[in-house]
ROSE-4610 file (N, C-alpha, C; in Angstrom, 1 decimal, always signed):
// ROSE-4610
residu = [X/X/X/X/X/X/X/X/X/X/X/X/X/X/X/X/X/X/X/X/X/X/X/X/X/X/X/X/X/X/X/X/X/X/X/X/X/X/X/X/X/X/X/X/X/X/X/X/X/X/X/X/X/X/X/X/X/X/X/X/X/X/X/X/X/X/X/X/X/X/X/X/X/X/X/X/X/X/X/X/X/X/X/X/X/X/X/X/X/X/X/X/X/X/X/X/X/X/X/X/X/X/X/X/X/X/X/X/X/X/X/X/X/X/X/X/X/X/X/X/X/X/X/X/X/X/X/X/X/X/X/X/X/X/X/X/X/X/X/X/X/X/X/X/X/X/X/X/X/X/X/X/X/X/X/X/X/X/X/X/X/X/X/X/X/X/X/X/X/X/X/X/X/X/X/X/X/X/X/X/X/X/X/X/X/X/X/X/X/X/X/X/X/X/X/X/X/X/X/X/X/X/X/X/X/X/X/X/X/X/X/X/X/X/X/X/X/X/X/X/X/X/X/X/X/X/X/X/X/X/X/X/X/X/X/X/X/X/X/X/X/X/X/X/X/X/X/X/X/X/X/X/X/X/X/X/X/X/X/X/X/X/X/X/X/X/X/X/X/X/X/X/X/X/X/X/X/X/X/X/X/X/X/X/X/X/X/X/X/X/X/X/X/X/X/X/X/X/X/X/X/X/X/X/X/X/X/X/X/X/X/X/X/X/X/X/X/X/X/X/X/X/X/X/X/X/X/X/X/X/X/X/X/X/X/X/X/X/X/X/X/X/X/X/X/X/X/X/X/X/X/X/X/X/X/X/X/X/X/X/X/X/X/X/X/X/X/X/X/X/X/X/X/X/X/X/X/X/X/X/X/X/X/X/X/X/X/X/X/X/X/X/X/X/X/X/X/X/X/X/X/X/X/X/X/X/X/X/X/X/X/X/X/X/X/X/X/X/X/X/X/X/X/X/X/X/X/X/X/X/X/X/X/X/X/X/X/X/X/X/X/X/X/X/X/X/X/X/X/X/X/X/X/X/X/X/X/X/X/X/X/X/X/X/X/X/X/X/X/X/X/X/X/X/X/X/X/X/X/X/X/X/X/X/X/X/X/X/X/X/X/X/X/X/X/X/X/X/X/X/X/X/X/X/X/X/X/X/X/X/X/X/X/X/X/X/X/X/X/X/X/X/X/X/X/X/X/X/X/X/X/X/X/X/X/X/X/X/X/X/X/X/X/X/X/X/X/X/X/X/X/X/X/X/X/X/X/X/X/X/X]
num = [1/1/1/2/2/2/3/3/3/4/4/4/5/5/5/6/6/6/7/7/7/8/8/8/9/9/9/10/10/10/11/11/11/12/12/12/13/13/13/14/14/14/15/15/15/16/16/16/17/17/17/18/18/18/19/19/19/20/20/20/21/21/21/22/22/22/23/23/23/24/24/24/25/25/25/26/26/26/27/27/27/28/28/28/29/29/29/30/30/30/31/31/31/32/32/32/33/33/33/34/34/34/35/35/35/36/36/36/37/37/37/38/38/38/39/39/39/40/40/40/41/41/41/42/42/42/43/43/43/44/44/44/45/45/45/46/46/46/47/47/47/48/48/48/49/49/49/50/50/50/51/51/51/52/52/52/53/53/53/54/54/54/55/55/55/56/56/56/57/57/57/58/58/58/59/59/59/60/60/60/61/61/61/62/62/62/63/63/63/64/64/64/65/65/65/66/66/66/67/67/67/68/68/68/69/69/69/70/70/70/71/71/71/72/72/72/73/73/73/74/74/74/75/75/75/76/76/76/77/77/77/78/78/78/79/79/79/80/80/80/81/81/81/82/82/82/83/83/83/84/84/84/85/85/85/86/86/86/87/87/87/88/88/88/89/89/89/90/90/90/91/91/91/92/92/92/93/93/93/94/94/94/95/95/95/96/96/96/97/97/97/98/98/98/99/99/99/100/100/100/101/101/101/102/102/102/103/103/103/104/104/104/105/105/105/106/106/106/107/107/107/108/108/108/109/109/109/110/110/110/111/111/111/112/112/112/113/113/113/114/114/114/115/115/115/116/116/116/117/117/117/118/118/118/119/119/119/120/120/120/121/121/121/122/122/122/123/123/123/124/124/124/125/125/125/126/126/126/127/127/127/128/128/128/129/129/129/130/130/130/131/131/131/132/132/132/133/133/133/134/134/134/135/135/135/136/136/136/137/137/137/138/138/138/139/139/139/140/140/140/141/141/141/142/142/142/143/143/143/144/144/144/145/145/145/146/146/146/147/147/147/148/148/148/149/149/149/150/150/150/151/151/151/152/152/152/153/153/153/154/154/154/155/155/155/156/156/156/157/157/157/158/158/158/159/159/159/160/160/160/161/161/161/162/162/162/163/163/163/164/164/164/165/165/165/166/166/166/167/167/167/168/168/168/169/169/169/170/170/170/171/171/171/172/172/172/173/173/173/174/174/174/175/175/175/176/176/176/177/177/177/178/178/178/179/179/179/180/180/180/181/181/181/182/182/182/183/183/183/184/184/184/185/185/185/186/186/186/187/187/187]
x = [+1.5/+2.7/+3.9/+5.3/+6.4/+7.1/+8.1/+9.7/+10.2/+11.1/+12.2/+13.8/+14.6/+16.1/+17.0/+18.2/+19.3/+19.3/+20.1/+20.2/+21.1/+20.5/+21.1/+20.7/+20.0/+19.8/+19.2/+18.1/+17.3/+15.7/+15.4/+14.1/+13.2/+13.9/+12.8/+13.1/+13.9/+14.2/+13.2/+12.7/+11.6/+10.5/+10.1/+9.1/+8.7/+9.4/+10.0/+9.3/+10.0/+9.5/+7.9/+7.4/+6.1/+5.0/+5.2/+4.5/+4.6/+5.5/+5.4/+4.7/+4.8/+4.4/+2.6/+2.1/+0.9/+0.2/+1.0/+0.1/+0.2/+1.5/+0.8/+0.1/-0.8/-1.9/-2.9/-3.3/-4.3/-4.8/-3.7/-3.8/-4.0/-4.5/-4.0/-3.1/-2.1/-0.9/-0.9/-0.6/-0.3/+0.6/+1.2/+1.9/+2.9/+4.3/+5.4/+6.4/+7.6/+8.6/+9.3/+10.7/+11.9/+13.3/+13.5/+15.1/+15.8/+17.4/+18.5/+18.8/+19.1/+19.9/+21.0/+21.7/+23.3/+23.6/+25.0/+25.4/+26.0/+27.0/+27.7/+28.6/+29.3/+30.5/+29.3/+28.2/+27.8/+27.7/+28.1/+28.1/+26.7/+26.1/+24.5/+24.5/+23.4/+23.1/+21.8/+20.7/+19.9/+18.5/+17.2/+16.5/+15.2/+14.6/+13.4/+12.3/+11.1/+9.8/+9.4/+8.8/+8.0/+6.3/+5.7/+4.4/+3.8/+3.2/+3.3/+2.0/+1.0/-0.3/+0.3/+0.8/+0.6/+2.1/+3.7/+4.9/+5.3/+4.8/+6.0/+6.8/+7.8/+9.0/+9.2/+9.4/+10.0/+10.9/+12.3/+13.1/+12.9/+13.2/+12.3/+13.2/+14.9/+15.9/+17.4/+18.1/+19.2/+20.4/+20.9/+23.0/+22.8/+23.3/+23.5/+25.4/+25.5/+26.7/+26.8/+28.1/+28.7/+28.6/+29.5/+29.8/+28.3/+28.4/+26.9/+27.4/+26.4/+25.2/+24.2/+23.9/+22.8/+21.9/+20.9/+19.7/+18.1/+17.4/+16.4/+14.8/+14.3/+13.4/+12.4/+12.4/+12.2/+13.1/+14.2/+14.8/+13.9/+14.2/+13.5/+14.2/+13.6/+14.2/+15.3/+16.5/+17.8/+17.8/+18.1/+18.1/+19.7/+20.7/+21.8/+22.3/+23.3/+23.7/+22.3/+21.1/+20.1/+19.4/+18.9/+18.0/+16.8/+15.6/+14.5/+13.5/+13.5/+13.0/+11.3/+11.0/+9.7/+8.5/+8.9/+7.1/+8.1/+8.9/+8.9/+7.6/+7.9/+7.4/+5.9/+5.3/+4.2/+3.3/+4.1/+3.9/+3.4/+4.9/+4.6/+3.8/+2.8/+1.8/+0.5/+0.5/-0.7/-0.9/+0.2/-0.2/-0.5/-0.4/-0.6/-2.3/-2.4/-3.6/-5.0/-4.0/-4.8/-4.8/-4.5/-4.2/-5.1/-5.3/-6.3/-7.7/-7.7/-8.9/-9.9/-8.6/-9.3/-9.2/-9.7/-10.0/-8.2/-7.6/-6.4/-6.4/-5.8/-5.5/-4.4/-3.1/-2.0/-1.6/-1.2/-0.7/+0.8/+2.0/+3.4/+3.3/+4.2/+4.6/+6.4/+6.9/+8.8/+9.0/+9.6/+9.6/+9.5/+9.4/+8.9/+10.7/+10.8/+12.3/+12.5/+14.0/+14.0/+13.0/+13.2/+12.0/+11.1/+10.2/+9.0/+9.3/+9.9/+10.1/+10.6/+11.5/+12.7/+12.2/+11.7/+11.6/+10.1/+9.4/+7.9/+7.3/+8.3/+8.4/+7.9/+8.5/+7.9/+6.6/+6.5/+5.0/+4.1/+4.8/+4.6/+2.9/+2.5/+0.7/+0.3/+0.5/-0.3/-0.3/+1.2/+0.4/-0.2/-0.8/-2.1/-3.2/-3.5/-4.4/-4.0/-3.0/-2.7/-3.2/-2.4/-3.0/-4.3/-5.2/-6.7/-7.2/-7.1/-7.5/-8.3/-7.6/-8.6/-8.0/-7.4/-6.8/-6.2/-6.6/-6.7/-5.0/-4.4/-3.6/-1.6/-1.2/-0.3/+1.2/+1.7/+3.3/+3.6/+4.8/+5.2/+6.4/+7.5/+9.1/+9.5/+10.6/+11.0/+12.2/+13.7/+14.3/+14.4/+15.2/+15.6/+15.9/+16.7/+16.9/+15.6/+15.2/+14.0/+12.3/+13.0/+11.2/+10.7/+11.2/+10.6/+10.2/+11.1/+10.3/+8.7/+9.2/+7.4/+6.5/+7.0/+5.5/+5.3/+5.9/+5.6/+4.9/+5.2/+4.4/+2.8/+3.1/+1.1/+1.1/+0.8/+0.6/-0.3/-1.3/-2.7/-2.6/-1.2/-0.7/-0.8/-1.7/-0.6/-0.7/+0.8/+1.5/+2.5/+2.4/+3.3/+4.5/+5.9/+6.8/+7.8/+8.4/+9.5/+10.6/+11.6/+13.2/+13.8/+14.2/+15.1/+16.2/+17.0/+18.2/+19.1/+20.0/+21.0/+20.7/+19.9/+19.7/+18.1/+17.4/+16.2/+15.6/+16.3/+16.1/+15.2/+16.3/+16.0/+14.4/+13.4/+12.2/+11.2/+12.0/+11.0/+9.8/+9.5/+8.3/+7.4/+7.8/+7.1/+6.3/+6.5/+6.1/+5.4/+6.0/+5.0/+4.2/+3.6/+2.9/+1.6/+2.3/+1.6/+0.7/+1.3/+0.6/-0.5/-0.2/-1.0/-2.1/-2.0/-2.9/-3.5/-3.4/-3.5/-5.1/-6.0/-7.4/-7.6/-8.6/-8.5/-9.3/-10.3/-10.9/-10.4/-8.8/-7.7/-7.3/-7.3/-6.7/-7.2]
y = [-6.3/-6.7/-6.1/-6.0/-5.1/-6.2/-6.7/-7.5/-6.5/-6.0/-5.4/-6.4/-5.4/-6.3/-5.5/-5.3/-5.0/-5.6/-4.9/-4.9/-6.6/-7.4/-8.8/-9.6/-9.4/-10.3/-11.5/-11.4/-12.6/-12.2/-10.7/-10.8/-11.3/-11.3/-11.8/-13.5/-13.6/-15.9/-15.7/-15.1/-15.3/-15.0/-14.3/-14.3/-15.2/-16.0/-17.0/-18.2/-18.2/-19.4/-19.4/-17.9/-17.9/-18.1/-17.7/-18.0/-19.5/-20.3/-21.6/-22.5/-22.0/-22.4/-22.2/-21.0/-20.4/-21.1/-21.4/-22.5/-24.0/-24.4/-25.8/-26.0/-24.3/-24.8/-24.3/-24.6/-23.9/-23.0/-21.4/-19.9/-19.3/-18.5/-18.2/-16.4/-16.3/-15.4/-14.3/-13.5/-12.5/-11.4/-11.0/-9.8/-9.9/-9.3/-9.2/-9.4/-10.4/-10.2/-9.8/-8.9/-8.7/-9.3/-9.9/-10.3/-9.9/-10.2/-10.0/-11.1/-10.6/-11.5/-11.1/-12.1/-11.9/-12.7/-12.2/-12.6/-14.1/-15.1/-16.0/-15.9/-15.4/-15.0/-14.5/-14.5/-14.1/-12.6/-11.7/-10.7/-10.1/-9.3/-8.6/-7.7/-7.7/-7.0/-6.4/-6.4/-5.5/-6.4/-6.2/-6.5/-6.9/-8.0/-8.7/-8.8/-8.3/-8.4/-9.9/-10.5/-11.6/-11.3/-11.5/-11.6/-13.0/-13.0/-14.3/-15.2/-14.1/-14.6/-15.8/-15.1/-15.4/-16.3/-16.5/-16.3/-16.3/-15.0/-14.0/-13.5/-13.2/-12.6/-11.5/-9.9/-8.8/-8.3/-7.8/-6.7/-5.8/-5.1/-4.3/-3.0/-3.4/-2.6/-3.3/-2.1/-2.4/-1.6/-2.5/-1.3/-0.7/+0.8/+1.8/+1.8/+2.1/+2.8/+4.0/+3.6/+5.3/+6.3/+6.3/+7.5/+7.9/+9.3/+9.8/+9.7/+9.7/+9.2/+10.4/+10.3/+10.9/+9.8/+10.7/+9.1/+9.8/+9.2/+9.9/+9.9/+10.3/+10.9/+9.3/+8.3/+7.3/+6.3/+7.1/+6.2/+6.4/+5.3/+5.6/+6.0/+6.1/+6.8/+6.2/+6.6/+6.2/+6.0/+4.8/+5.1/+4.0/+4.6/+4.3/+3.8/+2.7/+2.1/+1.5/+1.3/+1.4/+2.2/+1.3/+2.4/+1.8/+1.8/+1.5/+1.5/+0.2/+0.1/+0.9/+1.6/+1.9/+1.0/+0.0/-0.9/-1.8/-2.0/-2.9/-2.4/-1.1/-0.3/-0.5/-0.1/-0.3/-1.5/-2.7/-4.2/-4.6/-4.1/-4.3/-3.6/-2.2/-1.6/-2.2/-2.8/-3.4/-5.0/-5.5/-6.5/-6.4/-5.1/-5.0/-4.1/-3.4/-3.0/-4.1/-5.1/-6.2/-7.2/-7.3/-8.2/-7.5/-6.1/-5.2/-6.0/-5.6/-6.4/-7.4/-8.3/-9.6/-10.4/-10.9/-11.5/-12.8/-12.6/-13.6/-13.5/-14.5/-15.0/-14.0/-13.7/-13.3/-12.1/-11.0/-10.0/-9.7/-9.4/-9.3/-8.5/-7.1/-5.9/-6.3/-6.5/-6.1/-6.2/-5.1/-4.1/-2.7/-1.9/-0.6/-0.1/+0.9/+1.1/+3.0/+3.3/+4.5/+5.4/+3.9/+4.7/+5.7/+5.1/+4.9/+6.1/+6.1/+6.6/+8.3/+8.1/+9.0/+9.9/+9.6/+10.3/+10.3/+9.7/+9.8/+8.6/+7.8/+7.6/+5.7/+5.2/+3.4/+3.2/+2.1/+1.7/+2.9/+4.2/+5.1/+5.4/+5.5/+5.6/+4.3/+3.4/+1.7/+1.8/+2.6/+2.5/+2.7/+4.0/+4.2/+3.3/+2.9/+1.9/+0.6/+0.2/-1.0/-0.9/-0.1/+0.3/+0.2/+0.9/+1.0/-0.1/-1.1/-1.7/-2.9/-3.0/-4.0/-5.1/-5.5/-6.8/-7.2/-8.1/-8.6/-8.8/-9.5/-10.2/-9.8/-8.6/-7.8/-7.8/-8.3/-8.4/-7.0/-6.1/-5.2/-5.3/-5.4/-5.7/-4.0/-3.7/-2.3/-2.6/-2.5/-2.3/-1.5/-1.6/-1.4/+0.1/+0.4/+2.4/+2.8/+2.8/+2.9/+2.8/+2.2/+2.1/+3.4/+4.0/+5.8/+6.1/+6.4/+7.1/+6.5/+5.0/+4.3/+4.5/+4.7/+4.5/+6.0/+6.7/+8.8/+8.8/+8.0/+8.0/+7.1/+6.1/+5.9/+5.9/+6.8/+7.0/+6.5/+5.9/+5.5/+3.7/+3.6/+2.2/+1.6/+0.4/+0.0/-1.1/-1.5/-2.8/-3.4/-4.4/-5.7/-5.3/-4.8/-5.3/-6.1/-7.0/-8.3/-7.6/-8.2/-7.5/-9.5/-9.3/-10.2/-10.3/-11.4/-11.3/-12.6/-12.9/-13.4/-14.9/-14.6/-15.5/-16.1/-15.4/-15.8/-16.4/-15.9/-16.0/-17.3/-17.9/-19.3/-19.9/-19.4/-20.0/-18.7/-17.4/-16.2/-16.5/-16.8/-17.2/-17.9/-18.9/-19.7/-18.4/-17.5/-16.8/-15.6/-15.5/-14.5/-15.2/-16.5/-17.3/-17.3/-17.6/-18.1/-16.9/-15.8/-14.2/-14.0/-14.3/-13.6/-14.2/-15.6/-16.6/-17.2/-16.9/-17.2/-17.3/-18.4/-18.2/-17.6/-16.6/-15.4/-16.0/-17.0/-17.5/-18.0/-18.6/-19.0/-18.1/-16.9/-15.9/-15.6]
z = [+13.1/+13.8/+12.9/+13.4/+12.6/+12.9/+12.0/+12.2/+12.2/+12.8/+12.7/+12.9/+12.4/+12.7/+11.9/+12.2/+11.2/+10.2/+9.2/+7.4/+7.9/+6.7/+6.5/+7.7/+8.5/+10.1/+9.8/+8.7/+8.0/+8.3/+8.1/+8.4/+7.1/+6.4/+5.5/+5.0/+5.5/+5.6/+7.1/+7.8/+9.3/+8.3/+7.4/+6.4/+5.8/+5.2/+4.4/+5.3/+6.4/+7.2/+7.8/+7.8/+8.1/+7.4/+6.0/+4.6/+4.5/+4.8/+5.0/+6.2/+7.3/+8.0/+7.8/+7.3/+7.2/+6.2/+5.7/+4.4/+4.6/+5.3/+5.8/+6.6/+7.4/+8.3/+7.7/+6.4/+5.7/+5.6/+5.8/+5.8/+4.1/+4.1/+2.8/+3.0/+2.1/+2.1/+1.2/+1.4/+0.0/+0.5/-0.4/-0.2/-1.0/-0.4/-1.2/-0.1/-0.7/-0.2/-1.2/-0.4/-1.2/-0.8/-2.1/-2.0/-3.0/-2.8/-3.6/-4.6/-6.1/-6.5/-7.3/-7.3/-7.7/-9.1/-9.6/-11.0/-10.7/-11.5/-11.0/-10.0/-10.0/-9.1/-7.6/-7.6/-6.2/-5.9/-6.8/-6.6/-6.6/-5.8/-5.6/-6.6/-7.7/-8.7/-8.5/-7.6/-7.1/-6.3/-6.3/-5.5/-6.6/-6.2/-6.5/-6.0/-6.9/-5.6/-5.9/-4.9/-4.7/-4.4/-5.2/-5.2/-4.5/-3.1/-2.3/-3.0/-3.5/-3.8/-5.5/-6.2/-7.3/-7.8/-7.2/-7.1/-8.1/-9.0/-9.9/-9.3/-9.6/-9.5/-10.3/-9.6/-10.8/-10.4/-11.1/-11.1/-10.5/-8.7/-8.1/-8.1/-8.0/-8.1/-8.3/-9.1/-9.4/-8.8/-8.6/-8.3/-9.4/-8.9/-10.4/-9.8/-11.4/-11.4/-10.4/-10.0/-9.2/-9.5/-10.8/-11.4/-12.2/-12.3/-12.8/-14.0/-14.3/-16.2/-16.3/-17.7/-18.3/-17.5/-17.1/-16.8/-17.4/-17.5/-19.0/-18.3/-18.3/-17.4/-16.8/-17.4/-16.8/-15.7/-15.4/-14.0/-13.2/-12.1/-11.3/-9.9/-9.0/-7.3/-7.1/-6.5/-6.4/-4.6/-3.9/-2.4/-2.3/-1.6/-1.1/-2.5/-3.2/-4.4/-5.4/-4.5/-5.7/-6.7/-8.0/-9.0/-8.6/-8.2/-8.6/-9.8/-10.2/-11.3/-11.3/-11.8/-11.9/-12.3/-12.9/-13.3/-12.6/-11.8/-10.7/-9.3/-9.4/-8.4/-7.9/-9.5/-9.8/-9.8/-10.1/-9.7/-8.4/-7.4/-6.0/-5.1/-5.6/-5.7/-5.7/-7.1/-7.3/-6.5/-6.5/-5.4/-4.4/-3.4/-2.0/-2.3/-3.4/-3.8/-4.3/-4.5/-4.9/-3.4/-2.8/-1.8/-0.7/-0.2/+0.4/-0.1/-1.6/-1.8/-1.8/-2.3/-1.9/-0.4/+0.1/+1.4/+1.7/+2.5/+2.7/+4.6/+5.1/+6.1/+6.3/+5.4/+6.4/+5.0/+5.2/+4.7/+5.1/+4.0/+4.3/+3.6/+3.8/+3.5/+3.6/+2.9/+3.2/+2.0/+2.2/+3.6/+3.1/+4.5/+4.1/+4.5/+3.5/+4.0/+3.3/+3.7/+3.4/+1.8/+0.7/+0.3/+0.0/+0.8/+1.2/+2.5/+3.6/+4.8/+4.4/+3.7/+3.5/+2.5/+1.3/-0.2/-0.7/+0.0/-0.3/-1.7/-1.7/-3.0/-2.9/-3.8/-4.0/-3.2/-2.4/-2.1/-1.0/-0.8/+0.0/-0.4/-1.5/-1.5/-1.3/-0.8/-0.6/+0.9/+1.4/+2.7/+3.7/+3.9/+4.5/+3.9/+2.4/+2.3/+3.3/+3.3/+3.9/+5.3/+5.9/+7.3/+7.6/+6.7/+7.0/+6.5/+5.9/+5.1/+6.2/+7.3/+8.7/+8.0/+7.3/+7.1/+8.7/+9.3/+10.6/+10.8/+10.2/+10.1/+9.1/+9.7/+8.5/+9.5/+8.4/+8.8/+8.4/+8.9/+8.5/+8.6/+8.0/+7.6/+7.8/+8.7/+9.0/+9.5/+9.0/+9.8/+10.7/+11.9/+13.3/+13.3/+12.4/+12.4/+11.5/+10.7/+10.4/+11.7/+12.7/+12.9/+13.8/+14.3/+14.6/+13.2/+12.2/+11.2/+10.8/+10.8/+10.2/+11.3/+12.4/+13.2/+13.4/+12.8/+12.7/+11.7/+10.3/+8.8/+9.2/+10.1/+10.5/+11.6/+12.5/+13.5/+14.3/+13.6/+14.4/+14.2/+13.6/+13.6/+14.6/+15.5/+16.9/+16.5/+16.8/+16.3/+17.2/+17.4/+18.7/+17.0/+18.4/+17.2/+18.0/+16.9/+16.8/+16.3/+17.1/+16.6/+16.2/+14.7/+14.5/+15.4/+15.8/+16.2/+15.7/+16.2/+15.5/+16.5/+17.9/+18.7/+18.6/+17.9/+17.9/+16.3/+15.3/+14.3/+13.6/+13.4/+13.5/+13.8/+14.9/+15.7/+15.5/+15.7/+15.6/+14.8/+13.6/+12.8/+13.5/+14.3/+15.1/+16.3/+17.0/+18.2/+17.1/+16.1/+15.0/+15.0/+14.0/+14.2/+15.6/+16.4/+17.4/+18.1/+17.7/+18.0/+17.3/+15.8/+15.0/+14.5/+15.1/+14.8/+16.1/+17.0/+18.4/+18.7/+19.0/+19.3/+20.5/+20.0/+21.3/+21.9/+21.9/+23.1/+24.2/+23.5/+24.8/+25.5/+24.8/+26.0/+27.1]
């Protein structure tokens, strides 16, 4: 299955709410979400992975400066005002490499983004593993201008996709939910 939705819509607070909901019905979860975090003043200072299996938290990317710098052969991939941290990269790698392998109820990928789509770069080798991997059960986080390119990069992907909206937001987790977990004997 894919979330999709515009930048900021809350597809990953519908993530949030499904990983919750998935474990108070005795699912087991893994993957990665990404969020933002900010300095005091609230200002955004760059992006955090969430490891669902384990809840570490890494440094996944940073606002770079505007103005160019010497940058030293360990930066990492630059997409719109981000740096990507590289052993952030590598982290959120090995959890989805790790999460393939051990056996879980529900698999979250967010999100796959220009990246990955655009530059060949961050969790771009995890996902054909992911894909093939028959994990029954896989969230895929894409925003909305993004989703032609991801379903060109796995093609043999077929996936029910969900558009966040500003009207559905709020409950969508619930009809995720009720999809992905649905006893097929009822159907």
């Amino acid at each position: 299955m894919v979330l999709t939705g515009d930048v900021h819509i809350g597809k990953t607070t519908v993530c949030f709410k499904l990983v919750d909901w998935a474990r108070q019905h005795g699912y087991a979860v893994c993957g990665i979400l990404t969020q933002p975090f900010f300095d005091d003043q609230g200002v955004r200072l760059g992006l955090t992975v969430l490891d669902l299996a384990s809840g570490e938290r890494h440094d996944l990317a940073r606002i770079a400066p505007t103005r160019s710098c010497s940058h030293s052969a360990s930066d990492g991939p630059r997409v719109g005002p981000y740096r990507f941290e590289p052993a952030g990269l590598r982290r959120a790698s090995a959890v989805l490499e790790r999460a393939v392998a051990e056996s879980s109820d529900l698999l979250i990928v967010d999100e796959v983004g220009r990246l990955e789509l655009e530059q060949s770069a961050g969790l771009h080798e995890v996902l054909d593993l992911v894909a093939a991997s028959g994990v029954p059960r896989t969230l895929w986080v894409v925003r909305r201008t993004l989703l032609d390119a991801f379903q060109r990069k796995l093609p043999g992907l077929r996936c029910v996709v969900l558009e966040a909206t500003e009207a559905n937001r709020s409950a969508l987790h619930l009809e995720i939910a009720q999809r992905l977990f649905a006893d097929p004997s009822q159907e």
